[in-house]
C-alpha positions in Angstrom: -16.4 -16.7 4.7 -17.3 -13.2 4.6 -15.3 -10.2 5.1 -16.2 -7.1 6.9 -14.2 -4.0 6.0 -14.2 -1.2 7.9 -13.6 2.4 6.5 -10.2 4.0 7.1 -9.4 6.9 4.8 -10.2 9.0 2.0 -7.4 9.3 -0.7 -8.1 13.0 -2.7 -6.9 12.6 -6.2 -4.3 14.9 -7.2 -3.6 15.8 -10.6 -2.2 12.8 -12.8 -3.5 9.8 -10.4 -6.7 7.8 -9.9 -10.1 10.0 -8.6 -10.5 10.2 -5.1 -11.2 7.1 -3.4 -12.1 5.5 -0.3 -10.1 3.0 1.8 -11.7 -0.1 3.5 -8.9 -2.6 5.0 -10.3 -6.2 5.7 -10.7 -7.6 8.9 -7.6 -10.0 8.4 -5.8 -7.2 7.6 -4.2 -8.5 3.7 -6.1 -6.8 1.5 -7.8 -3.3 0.8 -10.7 -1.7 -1.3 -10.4 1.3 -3.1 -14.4 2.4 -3.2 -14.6 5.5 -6.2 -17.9 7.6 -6.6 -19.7 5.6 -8.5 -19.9 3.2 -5.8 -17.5 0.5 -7.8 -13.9 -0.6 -6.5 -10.7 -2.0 -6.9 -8.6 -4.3 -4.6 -5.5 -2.5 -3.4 -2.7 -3.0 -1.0 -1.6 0.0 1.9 0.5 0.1 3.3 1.2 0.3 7.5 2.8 4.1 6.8 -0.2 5.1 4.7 -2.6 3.7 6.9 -0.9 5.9 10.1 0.1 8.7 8.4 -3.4 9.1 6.0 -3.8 12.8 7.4 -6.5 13.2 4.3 -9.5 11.8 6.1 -12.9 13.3 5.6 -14.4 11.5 7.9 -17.2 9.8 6.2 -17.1 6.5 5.3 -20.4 6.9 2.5 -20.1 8.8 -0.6 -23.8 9.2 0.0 -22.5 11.4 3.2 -20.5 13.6 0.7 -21.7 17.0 -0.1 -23.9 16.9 -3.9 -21.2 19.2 -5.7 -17.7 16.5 -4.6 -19.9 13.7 -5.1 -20.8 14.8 -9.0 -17.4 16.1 -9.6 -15.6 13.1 -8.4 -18.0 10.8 -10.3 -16.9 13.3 -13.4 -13.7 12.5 -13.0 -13.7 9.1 -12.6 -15.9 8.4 -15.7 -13.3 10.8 -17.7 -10.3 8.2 -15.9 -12.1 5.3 -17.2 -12.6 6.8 -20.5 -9.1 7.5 -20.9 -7.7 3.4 -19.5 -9.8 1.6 -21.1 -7.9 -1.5 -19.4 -9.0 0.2 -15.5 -12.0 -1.8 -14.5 -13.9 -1.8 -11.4 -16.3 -3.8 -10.0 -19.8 -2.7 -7.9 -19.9 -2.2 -4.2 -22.9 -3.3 -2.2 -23.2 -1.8 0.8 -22.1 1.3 2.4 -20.1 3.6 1.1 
């Protein structure tokens, strides 16, 4: 069965944690994905105060929508992240975001 996602909010790294992300939440509500720059994800869990208290919302859902200079700095950030946890693997999106 396929799952739709819909876009909820956009997580802004701070220093010390994972590169900005965005949230997707599944229709059936159980599971998240966290969508980084490069257009790869994880699965995560949020929880029901994140989701109504996520006051850090750009408002677009596509990294494509994201002005040129975020977009290449978050992607720097994430590839440094990966380089330094080797063991933090993502997988590629399809579709938007």
């Amino acid at each position: 069965m396929l799952e739709i996602y819909k876009y909820r909010y956009t997580q802004i790294s701070i220093f010390g944690s994972l590169p900005t992300y965005k949230v997707f939440t599944s229709s059936s509500g159980d599971k998240a994905k966290w969508v980084f720059a490069d257009n790869t994800f994880i699965y995560g869990n949020v929880s029901d105060w994140a989701l109504s208290h996520s006051g850090l919302d750009s408002g677009k859902s596509s990294w494509l929508e994201e002005p040129r200079l975020i977009l290449e700095v978050e992607k720097r950030r994430l590839s440094l992240y990966k380089a330094s946890h080797p063991d933090f693997k993502t997988e590629l999106f399809i579709g938007e975001g």
